[in-house]
N, C-alpha and C positions, 0 to 999 in steps of 0.2 A: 680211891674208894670205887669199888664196882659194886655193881648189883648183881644181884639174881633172876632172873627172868620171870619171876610168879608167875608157874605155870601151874602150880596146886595152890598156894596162897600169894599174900602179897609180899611185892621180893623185898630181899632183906641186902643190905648196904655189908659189903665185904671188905674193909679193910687188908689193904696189903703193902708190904715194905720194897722201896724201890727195888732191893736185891732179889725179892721173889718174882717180882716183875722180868727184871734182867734175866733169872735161870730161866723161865719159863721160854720170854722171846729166844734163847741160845737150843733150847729142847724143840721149839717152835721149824727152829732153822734147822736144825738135825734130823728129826724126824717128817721131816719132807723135802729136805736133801734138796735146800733151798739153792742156789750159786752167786756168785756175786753179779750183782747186775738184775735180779729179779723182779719184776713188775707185780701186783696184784691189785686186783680190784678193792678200792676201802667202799665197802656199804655198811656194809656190819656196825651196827653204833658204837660208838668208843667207851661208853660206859659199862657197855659188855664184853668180856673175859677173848672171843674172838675178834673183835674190833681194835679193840688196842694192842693185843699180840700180832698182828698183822702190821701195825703200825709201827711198833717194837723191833719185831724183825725185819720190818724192810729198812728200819736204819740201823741194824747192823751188818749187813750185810751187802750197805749203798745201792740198795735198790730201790723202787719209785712204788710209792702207794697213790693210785690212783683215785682220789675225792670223788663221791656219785653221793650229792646228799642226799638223796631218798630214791630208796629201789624202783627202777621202772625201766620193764623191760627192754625197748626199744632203746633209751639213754645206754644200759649197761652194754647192749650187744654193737651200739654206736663206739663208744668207748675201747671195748676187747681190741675190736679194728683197727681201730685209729693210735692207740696205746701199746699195740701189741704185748696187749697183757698173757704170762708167763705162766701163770699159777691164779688157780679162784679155790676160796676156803670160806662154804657159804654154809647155813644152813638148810635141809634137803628141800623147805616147801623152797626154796631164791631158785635152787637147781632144776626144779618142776618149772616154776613157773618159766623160766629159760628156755627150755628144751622143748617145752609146749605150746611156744608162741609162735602165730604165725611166721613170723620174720625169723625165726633162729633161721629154719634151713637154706634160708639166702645168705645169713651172714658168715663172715670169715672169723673164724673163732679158729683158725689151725695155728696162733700163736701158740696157744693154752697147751699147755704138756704135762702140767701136774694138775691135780684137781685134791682136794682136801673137805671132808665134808664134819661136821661136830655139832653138838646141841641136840640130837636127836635120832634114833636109827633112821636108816634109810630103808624104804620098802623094796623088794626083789625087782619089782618090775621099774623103779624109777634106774636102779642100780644099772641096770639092763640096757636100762636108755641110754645111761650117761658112756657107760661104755663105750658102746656103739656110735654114740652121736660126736665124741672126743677122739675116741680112742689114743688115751693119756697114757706117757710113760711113766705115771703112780698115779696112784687112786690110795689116799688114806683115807681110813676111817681114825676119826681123834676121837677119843671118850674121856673126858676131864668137866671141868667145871668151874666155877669165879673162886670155888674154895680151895679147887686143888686142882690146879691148872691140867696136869697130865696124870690119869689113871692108868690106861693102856691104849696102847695104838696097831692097829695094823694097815701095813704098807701096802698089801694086796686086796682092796676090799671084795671085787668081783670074783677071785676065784675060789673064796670062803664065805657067802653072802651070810650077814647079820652079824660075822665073826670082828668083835671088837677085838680082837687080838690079847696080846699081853703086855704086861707092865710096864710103862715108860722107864726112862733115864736117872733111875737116883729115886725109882719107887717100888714098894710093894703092897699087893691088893690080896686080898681075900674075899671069899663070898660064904658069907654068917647065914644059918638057917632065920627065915622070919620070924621077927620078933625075938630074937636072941638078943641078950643083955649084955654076953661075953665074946672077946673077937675068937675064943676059942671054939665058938661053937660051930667050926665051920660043915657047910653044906658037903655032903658027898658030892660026887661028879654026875655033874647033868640033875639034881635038884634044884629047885629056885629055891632062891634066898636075896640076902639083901648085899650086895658091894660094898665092901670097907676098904679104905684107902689108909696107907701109913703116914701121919703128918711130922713124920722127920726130916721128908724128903724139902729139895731149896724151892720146890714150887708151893709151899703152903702155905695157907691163912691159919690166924693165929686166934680165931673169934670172928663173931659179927656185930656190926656197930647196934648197940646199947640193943641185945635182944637176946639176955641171959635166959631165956626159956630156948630158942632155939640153940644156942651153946649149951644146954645139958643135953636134950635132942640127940644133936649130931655130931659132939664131941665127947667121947669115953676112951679113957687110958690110953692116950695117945692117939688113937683113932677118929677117921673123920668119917661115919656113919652116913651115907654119900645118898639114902633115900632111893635109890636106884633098885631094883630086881633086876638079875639076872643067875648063869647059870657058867659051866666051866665044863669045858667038852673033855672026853678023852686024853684029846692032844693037847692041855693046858690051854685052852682059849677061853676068853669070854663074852660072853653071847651077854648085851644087855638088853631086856624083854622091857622095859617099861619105870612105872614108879609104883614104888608101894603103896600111896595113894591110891594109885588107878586100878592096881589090880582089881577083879572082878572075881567077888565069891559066890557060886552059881551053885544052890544043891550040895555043896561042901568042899566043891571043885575049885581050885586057884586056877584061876581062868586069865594069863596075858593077853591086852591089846593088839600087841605087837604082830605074834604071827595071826593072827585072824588080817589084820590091814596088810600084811605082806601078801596075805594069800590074793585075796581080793583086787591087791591092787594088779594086779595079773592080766584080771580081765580088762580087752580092748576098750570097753564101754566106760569104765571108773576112772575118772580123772582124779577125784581125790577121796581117801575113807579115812573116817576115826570109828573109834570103835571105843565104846563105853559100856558100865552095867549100869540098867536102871532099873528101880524099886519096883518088887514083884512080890505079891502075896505067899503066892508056894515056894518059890524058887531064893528067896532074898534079894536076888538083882538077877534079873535078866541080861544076856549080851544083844547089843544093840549097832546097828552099824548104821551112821550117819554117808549118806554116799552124795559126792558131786560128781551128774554124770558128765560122761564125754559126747556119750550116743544112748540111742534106743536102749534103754535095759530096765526089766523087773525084777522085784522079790524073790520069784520064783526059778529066773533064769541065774540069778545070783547062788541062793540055794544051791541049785542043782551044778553050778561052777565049783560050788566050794565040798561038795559031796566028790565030785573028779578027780579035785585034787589032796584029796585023804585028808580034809581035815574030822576032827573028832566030830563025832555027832555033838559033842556037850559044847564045844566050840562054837558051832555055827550059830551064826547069827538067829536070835529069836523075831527082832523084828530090824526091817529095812526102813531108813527115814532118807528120801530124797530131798537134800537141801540146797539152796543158790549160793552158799557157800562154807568154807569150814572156818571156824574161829581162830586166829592166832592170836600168838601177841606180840609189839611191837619189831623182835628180834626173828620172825616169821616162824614161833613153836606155837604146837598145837596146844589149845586149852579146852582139855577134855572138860574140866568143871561147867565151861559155860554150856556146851549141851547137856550136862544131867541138870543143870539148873533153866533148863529150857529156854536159853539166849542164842537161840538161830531160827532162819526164816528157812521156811517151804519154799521148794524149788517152784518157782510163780507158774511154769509151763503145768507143775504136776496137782497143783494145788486140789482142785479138783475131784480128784484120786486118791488123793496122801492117806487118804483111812484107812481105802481096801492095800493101798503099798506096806502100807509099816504093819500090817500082818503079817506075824514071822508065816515061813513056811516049814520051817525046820521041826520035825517033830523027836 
């Protein structure tokens, strides 16, 4: 039994059969071109979908899964060293916090040659980082879930940024326009829509434990209705923007998360953004960007970054909210809900200021 991460509600218990287990760990190992003998760091909980495929895979393929029961920095980049750990497959806040700490640039992490990231996009500027701070002979992006282990993968994350690639090992995906009933209703190219996954493939769940409302939800005619938004480029890729949940309808505008925090996260100054809609008299939800700085930065100089770099006027940010930090949850994803439900503190340095800050500047 796995769970789901309840990053829009509370997670729901995934039943799955050893053999889906086993394809998955075998797709796990293929698609990152795992070798015999490979090390990897285990933080990842084991009751989620990445923790136990890590664990999966490294026994088959006699390699060592190295125990760090609870994430912390200095233990994991102790560990890398000393483990000559092989391969890391974290989710992107574990790889921030990594790469951002003081101690990484002293530590010896030039075991590491694969890196694998999943549970959530990564933003351009972390990508960037990671790059550069590794520089790994793969870099996957994995897009799958505790329902359906593998949707799509791509192997090259940095030279197609946000590019979730395409379809795993023994699957096929579509992308349905929003709020479509039928898998045939699919989205033209470069529309957002919603991600649907085929459930014939050997990596899938069969139902969720005793929660027949979310089995009609996100099981239709074979299909696993995967809650996801995204989109499908020219060159058959898929780009995933966020959750259908989250999206943000501004003025009638379908407004993603996604690249608004990709853009953002750019600037020197922002160590970490989410970005939500919150309730607006004229507009239905405003876009909002919760920000953890690194350095000196305003509203205004924010603004005027995300004006540089072409994002839409309807995109930008309405107001900035400077916080001490961003919400996850236990599997280190973000949980948009608890800031529109007003569950995070004032950055303490800003407090002071926070009225005239979270004045959008964006007009």
């Amino acid at each position: 039994m796995l769970y789901t991460s309840g990053t829009t509600a509370r997670p729901k218990g995934v039943p799955r059969r050893q053999r889906a287990e086993r394809a998955a760990a075998v797709a796990h190992v293929a698609q990152n071109l795992y070798a015999h003998g490979e090390r990897t760091l285990g933080v990842m909980p084991l009751y989620h979908t990445m923790g136990v495929r890590s664990l999966i895979a490294m026994s088959l393929i006699g390699g060592v899964f190295v125990c760090l029961r609870r994430f912390d920095v200095p233990a994991a980049l102790e560990l890398i060293a000393a483990e000559r750990v092989s391969n890391l497959y974290l989710v992107p806040t574990l790889y921030h916090d990594l790469v951002y700490h003081p101690r990484f640039a002293a530590s010896d992490v030039s075991s590491v040659k694969k890196l694998g990231f999943a549970g959530a996009p990564m933003t351009d500027g972390l990508l960037k980082k990671l790059q550069a701070a590794f520089k790994p002979d793969l870099f996957v992006n994995h897009y799958g879930s505790s329902e359906v282990y593998t949707c799509t993968i791509d192997q090259n994350a940095p030279a197609k940024p946000g590019s979730a690639g395409r379809a795993g090992i023994n699957q096929i995906v579509r992308v349905v326009k929003l709020g479509a009933r039928s898998v045939d209703d699919v989205a033209v190219i470069g529309e957002e829509g919603e991600i649907v996954a085929l459930l014939a493939g050997d990596e899938s769940f069969e139902g969720y434990w005793r929660r027949p409302e979310a089995d009609a939800k996100a099981i239709r005619h074979g299909w696993y209705f995967t809650g996801d938004t995204g989109f499908i480029d020219a060159d058959g890729d898929i780009f995933v923007t966020g959750r259908v949940d989250d999206m943000i309808i501004s003025g009638g505008e379908n407004i993603s998360p996604v690249e608004i925090e990709s853009c953002l996260s750019l600037h020197a100054s922002v160590s970490e953004v989410a970005v939500v809609g919150l309730p607006d008299e004229r507009w239905g939800k405003i876009v909002a960007a919760f920000v953890k700085r690194r350095g000196a930065v305003e509203a205004d100089e924010l603004d005027a970054f995300c004006r540089t770099a072409g994002l839409a006027g309807f995109k930008r940010p309405r107001r900035y909210i400077f916080v001490a930090d961003i919400p996850k949850s236990p599997v280190g994803k973000l949980l948009r809900r608890k800031l529109v439900a007003g569950e995070y503190v004032i950055e303490p340095a800003a407090a002071p200021a926070a009225a005239a800050r979270q004045q959008g500047t964006a007009a």
